[in-house]
TIVONU-506644 format. One record per residue (C-alpha): x, y, z; residue number from 1; residue in one letter. Coordinates in steps of 0.5 Angstrom, whole numbers, plus 500, padded with zeros to 3 digits. Layout:
+-----+-----+-----+------+------+
!  px !  py !  pz ! resi ! resn !
+-----+-----+-----+------+------+
!   X !   Y !   Z !  NUM !    a !
...
+-----+-----+-----+------+------+
END
This chain:
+-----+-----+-----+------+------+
!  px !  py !  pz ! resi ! resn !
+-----+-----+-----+------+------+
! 548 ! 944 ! 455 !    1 !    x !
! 543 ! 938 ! 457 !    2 !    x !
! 550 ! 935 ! 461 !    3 !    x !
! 552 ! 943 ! 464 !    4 !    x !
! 544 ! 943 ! 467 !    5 !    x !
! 545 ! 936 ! 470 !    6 !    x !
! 551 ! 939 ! 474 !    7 !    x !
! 547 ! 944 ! 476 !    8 !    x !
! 542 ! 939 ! 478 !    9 !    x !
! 546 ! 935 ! 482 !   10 !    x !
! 550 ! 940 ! 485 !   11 !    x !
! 543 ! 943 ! 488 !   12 !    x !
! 540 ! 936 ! 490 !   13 !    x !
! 547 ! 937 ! 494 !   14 !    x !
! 544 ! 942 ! 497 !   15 !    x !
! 538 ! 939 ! 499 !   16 !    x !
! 541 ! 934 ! 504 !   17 !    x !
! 545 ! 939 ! 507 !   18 !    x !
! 540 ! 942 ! 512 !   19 !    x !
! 537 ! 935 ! 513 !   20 !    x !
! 543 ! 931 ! 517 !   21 !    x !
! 544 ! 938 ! 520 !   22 !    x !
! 539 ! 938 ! 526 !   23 !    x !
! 540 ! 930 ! 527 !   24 !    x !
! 547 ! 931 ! 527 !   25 !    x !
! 546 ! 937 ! 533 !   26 !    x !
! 541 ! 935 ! 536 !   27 !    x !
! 544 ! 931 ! 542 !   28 !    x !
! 547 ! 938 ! 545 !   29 !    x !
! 542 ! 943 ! 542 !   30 !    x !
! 536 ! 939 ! 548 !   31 !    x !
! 541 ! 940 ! 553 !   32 !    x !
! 544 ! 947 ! 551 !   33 !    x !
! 537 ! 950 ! 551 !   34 !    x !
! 535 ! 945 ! 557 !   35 !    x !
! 529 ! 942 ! 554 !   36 !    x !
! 527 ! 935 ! 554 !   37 !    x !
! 530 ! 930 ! 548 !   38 !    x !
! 524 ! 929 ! 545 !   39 !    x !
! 523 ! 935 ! 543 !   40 !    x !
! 526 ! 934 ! 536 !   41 !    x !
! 520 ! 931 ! 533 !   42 !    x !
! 516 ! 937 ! 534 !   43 !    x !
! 522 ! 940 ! 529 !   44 !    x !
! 521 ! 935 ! 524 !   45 !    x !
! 513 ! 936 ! 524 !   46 !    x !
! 514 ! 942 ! 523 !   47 !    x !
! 519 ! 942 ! 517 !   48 !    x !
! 516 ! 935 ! 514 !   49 !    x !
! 509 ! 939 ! 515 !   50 !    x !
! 512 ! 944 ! 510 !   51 !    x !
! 515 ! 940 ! 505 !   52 !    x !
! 508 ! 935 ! 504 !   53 !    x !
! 504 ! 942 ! 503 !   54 !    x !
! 509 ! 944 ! 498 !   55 !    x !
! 510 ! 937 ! 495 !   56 !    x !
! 502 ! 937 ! 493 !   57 !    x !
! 503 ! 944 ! 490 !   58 !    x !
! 509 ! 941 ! 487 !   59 !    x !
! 504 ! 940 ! 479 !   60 !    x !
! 502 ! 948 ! 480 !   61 !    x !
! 508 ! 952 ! 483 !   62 !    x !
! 512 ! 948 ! 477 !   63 !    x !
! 507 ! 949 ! 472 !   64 !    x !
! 506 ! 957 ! 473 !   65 !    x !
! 514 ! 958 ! 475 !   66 !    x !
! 518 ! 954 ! 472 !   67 !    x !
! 523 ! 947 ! 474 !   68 !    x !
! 529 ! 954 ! 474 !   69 !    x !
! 526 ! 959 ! 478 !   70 !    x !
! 522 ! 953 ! 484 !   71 !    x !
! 530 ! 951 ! 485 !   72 !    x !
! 533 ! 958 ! 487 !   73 !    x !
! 527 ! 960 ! 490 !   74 !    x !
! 528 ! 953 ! 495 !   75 !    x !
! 535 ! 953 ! 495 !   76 !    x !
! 535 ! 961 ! 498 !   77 !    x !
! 531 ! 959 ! 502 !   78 !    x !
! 534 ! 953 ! 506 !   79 !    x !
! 540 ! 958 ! 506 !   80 !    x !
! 536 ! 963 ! 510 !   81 !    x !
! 533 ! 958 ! 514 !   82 !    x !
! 541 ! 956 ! 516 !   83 !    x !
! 543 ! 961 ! 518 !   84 !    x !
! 537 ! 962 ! 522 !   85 !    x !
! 539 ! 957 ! 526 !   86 !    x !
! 546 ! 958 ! 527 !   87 !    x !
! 543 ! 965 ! 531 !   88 !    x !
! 538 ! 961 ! 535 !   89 !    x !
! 539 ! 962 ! 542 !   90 !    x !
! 532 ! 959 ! 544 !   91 !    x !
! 527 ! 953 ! 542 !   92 !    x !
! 521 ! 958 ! 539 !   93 !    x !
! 527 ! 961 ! 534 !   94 !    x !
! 528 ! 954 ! 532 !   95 !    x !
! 521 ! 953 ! 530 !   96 !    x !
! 520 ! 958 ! 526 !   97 !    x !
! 527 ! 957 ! 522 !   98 !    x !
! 524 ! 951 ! 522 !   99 !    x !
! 518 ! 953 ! 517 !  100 !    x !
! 522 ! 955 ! 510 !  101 !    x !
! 526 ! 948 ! 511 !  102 !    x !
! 519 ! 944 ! 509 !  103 !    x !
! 517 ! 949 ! 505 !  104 !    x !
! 523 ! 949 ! 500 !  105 !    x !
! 525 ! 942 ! 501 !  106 !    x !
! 519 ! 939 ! 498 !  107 !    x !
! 518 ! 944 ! 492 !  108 !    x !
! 525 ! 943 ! 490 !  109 !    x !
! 525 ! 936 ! 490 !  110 !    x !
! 519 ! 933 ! 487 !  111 !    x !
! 520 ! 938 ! 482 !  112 !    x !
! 527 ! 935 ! 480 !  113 !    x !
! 526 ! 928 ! 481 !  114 !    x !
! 521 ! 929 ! 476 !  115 !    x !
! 525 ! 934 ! 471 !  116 !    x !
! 530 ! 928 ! 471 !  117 !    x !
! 525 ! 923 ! 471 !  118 !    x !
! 522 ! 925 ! 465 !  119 !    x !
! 528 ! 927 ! 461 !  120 !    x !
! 534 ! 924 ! 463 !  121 !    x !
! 536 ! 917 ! 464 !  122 !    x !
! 535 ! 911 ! 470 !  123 !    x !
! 542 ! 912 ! 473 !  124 !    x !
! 542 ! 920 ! 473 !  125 !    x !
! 537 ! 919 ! 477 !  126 !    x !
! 541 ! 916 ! 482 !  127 !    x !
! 547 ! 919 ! 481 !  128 !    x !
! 543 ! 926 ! 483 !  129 !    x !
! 540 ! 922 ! 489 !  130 !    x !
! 548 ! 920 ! 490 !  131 !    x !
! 549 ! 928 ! 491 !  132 !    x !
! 543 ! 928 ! 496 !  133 !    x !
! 548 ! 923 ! 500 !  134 !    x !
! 554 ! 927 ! 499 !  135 !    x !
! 550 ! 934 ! 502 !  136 !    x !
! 547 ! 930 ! 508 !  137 !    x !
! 555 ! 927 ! 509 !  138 !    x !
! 559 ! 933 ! 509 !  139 !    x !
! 554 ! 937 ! 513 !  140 !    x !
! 554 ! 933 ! 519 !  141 !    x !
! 562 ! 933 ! 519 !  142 !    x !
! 562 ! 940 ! 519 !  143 !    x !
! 558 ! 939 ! 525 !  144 !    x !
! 562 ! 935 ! 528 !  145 !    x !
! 569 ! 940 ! 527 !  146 !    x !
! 564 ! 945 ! 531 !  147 !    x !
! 563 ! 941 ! 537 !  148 !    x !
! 569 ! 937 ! 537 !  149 !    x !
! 573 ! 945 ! 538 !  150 !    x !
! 568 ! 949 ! 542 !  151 !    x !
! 562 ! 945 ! 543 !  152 !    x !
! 558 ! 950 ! 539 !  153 !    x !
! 552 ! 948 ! 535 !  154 !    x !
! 551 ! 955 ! 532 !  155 !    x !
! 558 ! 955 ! 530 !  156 !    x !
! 555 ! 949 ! 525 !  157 !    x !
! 550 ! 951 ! 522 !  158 !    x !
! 553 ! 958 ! 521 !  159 !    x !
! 559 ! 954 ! 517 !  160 !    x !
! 553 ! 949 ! 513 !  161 !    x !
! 550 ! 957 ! 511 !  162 !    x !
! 556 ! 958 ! 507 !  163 !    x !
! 556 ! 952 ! 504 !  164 !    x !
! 548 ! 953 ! 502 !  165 !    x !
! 551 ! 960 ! 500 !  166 !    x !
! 556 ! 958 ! 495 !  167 !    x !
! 551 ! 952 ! 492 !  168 !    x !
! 544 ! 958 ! 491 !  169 !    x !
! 550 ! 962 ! 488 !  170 !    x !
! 551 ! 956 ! 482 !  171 !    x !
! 544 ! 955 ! 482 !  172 !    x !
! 543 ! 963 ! 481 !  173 !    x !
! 549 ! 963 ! 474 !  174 !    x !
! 545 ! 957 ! 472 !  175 !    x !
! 539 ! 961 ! 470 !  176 !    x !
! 541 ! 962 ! 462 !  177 !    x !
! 543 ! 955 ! 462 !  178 !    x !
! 536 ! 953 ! 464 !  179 !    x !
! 533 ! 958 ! 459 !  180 !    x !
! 537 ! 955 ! 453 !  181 !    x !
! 536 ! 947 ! 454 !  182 !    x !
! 528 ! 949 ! 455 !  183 !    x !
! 528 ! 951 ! 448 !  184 !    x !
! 530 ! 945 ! 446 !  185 !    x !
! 524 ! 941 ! 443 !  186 !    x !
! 524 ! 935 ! 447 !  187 !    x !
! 523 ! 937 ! 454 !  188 !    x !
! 519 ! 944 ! 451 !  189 !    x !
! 514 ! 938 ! 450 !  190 !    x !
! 514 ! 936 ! 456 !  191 !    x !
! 513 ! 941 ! 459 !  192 !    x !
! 507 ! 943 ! 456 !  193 !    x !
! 504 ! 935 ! 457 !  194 !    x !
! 505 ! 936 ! 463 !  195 !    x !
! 497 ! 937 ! 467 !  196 !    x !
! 495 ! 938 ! 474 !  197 !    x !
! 491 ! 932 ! 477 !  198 !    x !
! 487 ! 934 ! 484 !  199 !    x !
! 490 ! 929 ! 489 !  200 !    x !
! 484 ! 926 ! 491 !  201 !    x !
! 483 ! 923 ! 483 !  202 !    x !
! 490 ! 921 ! 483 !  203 !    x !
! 489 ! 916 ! 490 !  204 !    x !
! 483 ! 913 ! 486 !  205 !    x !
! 489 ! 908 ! 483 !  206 !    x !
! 490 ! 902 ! 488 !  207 !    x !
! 497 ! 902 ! 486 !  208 !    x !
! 498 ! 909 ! 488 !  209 !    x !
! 496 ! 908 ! 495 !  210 !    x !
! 500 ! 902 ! 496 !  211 !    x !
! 506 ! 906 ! 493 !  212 !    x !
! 505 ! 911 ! 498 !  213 !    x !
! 505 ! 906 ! 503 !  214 !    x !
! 512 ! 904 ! 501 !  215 !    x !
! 514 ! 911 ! 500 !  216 !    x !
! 511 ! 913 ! 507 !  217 !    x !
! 517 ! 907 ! 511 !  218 !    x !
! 523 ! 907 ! 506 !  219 !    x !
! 523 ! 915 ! 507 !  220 !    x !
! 520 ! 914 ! 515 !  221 !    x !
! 526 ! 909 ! 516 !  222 !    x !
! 531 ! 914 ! 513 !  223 !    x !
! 528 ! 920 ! 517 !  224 !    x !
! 529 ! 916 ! 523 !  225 !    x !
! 537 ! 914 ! 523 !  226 !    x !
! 538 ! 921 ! 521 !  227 !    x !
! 533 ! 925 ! 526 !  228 !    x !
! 534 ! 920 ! 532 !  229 !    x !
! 541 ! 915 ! 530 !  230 !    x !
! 547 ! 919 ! 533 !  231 !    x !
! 542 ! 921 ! 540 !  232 !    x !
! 541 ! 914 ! 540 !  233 !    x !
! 548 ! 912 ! 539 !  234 !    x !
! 550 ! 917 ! 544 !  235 !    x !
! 544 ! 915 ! 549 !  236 !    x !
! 544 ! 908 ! 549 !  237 !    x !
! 551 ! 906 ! 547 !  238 !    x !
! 555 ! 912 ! 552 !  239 !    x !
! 558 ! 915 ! 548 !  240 !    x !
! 560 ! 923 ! 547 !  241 !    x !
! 556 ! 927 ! 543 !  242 !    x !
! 561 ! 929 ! 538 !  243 !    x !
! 563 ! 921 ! 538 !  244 !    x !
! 555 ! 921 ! 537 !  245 !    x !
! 556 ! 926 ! 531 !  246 !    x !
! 562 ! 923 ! 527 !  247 !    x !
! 560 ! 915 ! 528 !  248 !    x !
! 553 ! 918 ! 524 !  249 !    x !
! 556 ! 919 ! 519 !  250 !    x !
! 556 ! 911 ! 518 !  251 !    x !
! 549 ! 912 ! 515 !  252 !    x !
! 550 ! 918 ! 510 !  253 !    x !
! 556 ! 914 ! 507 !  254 !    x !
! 551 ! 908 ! 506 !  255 !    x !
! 547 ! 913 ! 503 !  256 !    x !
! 551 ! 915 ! 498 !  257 !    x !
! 555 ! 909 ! 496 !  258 !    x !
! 549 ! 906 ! 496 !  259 !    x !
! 546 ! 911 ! 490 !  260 !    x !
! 553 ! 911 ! 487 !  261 !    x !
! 552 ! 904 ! 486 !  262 !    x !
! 545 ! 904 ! 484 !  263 !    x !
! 547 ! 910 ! 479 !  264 !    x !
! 552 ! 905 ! 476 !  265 !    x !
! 547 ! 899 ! 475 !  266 !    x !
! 540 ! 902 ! 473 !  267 !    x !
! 541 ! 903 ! 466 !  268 !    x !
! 544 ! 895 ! 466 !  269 !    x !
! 538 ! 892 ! 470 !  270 !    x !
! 531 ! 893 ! 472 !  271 !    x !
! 529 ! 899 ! 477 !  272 !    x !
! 525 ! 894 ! 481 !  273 !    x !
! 532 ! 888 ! 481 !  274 !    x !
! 534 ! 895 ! 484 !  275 !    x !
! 529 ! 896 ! 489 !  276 !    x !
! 529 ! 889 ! 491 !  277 !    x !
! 537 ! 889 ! 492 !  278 !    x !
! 537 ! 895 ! 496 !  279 !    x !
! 532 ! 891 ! 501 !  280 !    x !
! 537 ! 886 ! 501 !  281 !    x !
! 543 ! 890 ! 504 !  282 !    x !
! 537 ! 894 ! 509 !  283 !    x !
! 535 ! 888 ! 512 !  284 !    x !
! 542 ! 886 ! 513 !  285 !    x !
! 544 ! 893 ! 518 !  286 !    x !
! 537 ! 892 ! 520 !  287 !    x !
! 539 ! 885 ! 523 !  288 !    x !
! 546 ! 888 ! 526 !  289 !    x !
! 543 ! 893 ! 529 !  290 !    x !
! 539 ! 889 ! 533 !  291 !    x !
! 546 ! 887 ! 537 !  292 !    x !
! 548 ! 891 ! 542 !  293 !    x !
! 554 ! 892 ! 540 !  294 !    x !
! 557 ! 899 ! 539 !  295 !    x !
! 561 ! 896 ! 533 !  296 !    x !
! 555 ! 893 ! 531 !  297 !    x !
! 551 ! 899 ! 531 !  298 !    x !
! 554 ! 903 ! 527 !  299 !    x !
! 556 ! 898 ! 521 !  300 !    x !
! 548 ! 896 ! 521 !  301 !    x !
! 546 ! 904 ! 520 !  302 !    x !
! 551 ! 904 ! 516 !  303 !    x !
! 548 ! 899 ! 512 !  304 !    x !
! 541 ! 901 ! 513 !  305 !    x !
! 543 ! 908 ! 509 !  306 !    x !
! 542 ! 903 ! 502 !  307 !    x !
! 535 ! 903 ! 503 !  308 !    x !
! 536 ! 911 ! 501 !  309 !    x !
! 536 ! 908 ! 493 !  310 !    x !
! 530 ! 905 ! 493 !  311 !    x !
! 525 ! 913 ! 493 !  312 !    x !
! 529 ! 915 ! 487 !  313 !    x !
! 526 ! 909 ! 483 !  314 !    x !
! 520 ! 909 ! 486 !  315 !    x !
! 520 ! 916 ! 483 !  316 !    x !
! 523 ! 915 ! 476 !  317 !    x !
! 518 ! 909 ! 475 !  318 !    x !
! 512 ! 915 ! 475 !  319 !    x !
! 512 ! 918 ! 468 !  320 !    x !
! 513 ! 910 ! 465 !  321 !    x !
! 507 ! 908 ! 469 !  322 !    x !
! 502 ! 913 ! 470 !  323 !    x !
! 504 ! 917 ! 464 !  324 !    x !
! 509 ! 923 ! 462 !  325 !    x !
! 503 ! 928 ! 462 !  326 !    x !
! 501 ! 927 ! 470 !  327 !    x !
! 508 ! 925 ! 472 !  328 !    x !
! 509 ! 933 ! 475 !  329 !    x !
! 503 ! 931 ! 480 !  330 !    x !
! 504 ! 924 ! 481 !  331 !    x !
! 511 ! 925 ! 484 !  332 !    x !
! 508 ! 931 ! 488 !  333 !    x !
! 503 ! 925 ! 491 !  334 !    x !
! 508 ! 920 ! 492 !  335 !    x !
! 513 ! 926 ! 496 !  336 !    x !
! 508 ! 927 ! 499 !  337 !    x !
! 507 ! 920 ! 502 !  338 !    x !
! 515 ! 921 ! 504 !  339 !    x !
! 514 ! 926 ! 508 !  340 !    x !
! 508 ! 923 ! 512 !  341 !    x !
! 514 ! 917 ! 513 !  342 !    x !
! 519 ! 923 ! 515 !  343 !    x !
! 513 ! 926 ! 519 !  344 !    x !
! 510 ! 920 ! 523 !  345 !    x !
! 515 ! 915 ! 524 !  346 !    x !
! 521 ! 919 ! 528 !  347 !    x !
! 515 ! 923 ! 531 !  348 !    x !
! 511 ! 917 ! 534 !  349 !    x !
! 518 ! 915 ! 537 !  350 !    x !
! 520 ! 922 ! 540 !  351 !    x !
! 514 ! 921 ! 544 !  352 !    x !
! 514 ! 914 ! 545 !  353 !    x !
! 522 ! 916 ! 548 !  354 !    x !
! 516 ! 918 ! 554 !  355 !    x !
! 515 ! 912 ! 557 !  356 !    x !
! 521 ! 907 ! 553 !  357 !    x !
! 528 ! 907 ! 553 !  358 !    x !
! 532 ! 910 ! 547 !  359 !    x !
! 534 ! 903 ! 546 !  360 !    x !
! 528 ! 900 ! 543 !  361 !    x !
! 530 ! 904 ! 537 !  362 !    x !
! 533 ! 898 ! 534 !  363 !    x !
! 526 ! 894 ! 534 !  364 !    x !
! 522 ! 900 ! 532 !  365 !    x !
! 527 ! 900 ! 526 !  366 !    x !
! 525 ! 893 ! 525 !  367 !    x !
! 517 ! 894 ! 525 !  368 !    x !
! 518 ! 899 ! 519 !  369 !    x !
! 522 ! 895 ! 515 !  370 !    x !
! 518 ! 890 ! 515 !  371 !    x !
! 512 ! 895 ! 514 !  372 !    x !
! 517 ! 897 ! 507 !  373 !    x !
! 518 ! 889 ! 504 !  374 !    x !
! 510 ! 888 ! 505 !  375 !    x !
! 508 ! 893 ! 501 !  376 !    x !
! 513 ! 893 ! 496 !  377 !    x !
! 511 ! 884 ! 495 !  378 !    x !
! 503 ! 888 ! 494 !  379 !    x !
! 506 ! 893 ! 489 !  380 !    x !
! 510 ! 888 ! 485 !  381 !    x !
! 504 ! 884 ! 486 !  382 !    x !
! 499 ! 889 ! 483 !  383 !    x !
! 504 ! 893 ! 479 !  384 !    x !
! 501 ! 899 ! 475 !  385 !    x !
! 496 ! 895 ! 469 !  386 !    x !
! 493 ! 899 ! 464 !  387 !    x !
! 486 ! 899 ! 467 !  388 !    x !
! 489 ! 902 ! 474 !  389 !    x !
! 491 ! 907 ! 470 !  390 !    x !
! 484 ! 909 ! 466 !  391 !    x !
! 481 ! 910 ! 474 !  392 !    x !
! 486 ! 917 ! 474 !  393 !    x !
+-----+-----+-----+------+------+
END
């Protein structure tokens, strides 16, 4: 029952992915057929990372009250309504308030797996779960592209997404007995009633909490902003067509994936911080490609930059062995939450700067939050978590 629910698991992470690709991928002909600037999309992405961070730090309660099952068809319902809200949208404002269920249920549903699969399973499934992500975030934007590339019709796009989240929200919906089964199993009943909510003030005390933070704010932010500004980018700066744009993305999801795949594979042979460090190395290398203005060059290093998406599922997977199995639940939701202030901040601050600079600084701004991201994981691995941090919480 334990290998069905992780099916399960990986098909309902894969569905969270499935909105997240969507708008960047559409992105390039929505400002143009609603005829509002190109900088707008950061007002949708603050909306959705808004929602997600609230419900991250929420994440400890709402699961200890309701139960990993029913938050993950609950969320996975909601990003389904949400889509196909989009895929009836005529005007800005209606984006808006689609927008608002996205945030809502993505950050619910994802803390409260990471942790599930965190506390119960092994390193790689952690991985092989974010691989899924991956794949979500691959397809959805391939649909997108078949509906501009045919009939230049973003709404068409979202409308083929609804399907898919559909059919996900139905596996999750049968799965309930599954859930309800494996729960009675010793192990995890225990765990679930070690878990304890910890108010996020208390938890920030720690040192090594903040600097995880810190590092959880660039590696999401960096992947929020090839996923919301990479193919405006490419269509923009490097002129190309707007379907061209949404296929050639598909570079940096496909990086993603692979990556995670790979991780899935080494995690339980290696250490998770030799992961982490490996997945930098293969960062900085997109990073350094795309700084040459080269079409070619762009989408090789998107796509090597994709691989920077292994490193939130083992920052994530190293919270119950280092602050503890009781606090894990909140631990994860603070650390979520960072992620999302990174998918918050970082592509918002670079729609307003898209104000007064060209879109082709994009390649330096990418930089500078690499950057940000090897520094604080030098100071993590520096001062990684001691028993005396631990006694502050």
């Amino acid at each position: 029952m334990a290998t069905l629910l992780l099916i399960v698991i990986y098909i309902a992470f894969m569905g969270m992915g499935v909105p997240d690709s969507l708008f960047g991928a559409a992105w390039p002909a929505i400002y143009k057929d609603l005829d509002v600037p190109v900088g707008y999309a950061s007002i949708i992405s603050v909306i959705i990372a808004a929602g997600t961070i609230i419900s991250s730090l929420n994440a400890a309660k709402v699961a200890c009250r309701f139960g990993t099952a029913k938050v993950t068809l609950i969320s996975t319902l909601m990003t389904a309504i949400s889509i196909l809200g989009f895929s009836f949208s005529h005007n800005f404002i209606w984006l808006i308030i689609c927008s608002v269920p996205i945030g809502f249920g993505a950050g619910a549903i994802d803390a409260v797996l990471n942790n599930y699969v965190a506390l119960h399973y092994k390193a790689s499934h952690m991985n092989f779960m974010q691989c899924c992500y991956g794949i979500g975030v691959s397809v959805s934007p391939y649909l997108m592209s078949l509906a501009l590339s045919k009939a230049e019709n973003w709404n068409q796009g979202y409308f083929m997404a609804f399907w898919l989240q559909a059919g996900i929200t139905l596996v999750v919906l049968l799965s309930m007995p599954v859930w309800k089964k494996v729960k009675h199993s010793g192990q995890i009943a225990e765990t679930e009633e070690m878990q304890i909510v910890v108010p996020t003030k208390k938890l920030l005390q720690s040192k090594n909490i903040r600097i995880a933070c810190i590092m959880c704010i660039a590696t999401c932010g960096l992947e929020s902003l090839c996923t919301g500004w990479g193919a405006t980018y490419l269509v923009e700066a490097r002129n190309i067509s707007v379907d061209l744009g949404a296929k050639l993305i598909i570079a940096f999801y496909l990086g993603m994936t692979l990556g995670r795949l790979l991780a899935g594979f080494i995690a339980d042979k290696i250490k998770c911080w030799n992961v982490i460090f490996f997945a930098e190395g293969i960062t900085m290398l997109g990073v350094i490609m795309l700084q040459i203005s080269n079409i070619v060059c762009s989408v090789i290093g998107l796509f090597l930059i994709g691989f920077n998406a292994i490193l939130a599922p083992n920052i994530l997977y190293l919270a119950p062995e280092d602050f503890g199995v009781n606090i894990s639940q909140s631990v994860t939701g603070v650390e979520m939450a960072a992620m999302y202030v990174g998918v918050l901040g970082l592509p918002a601050l670079f729609g307003f700067m898209t104000r007064y600079l060209p879109i082709s600084v994009f390649p330096v701004y990418v930089a500078v939050i690499f950057i940000l991201l090897t520094v604080s994981t030098a100071f993590l691995k520096k001062g990684v978590i001691s028993s005396q941090d631990n006694a502050k919480i």
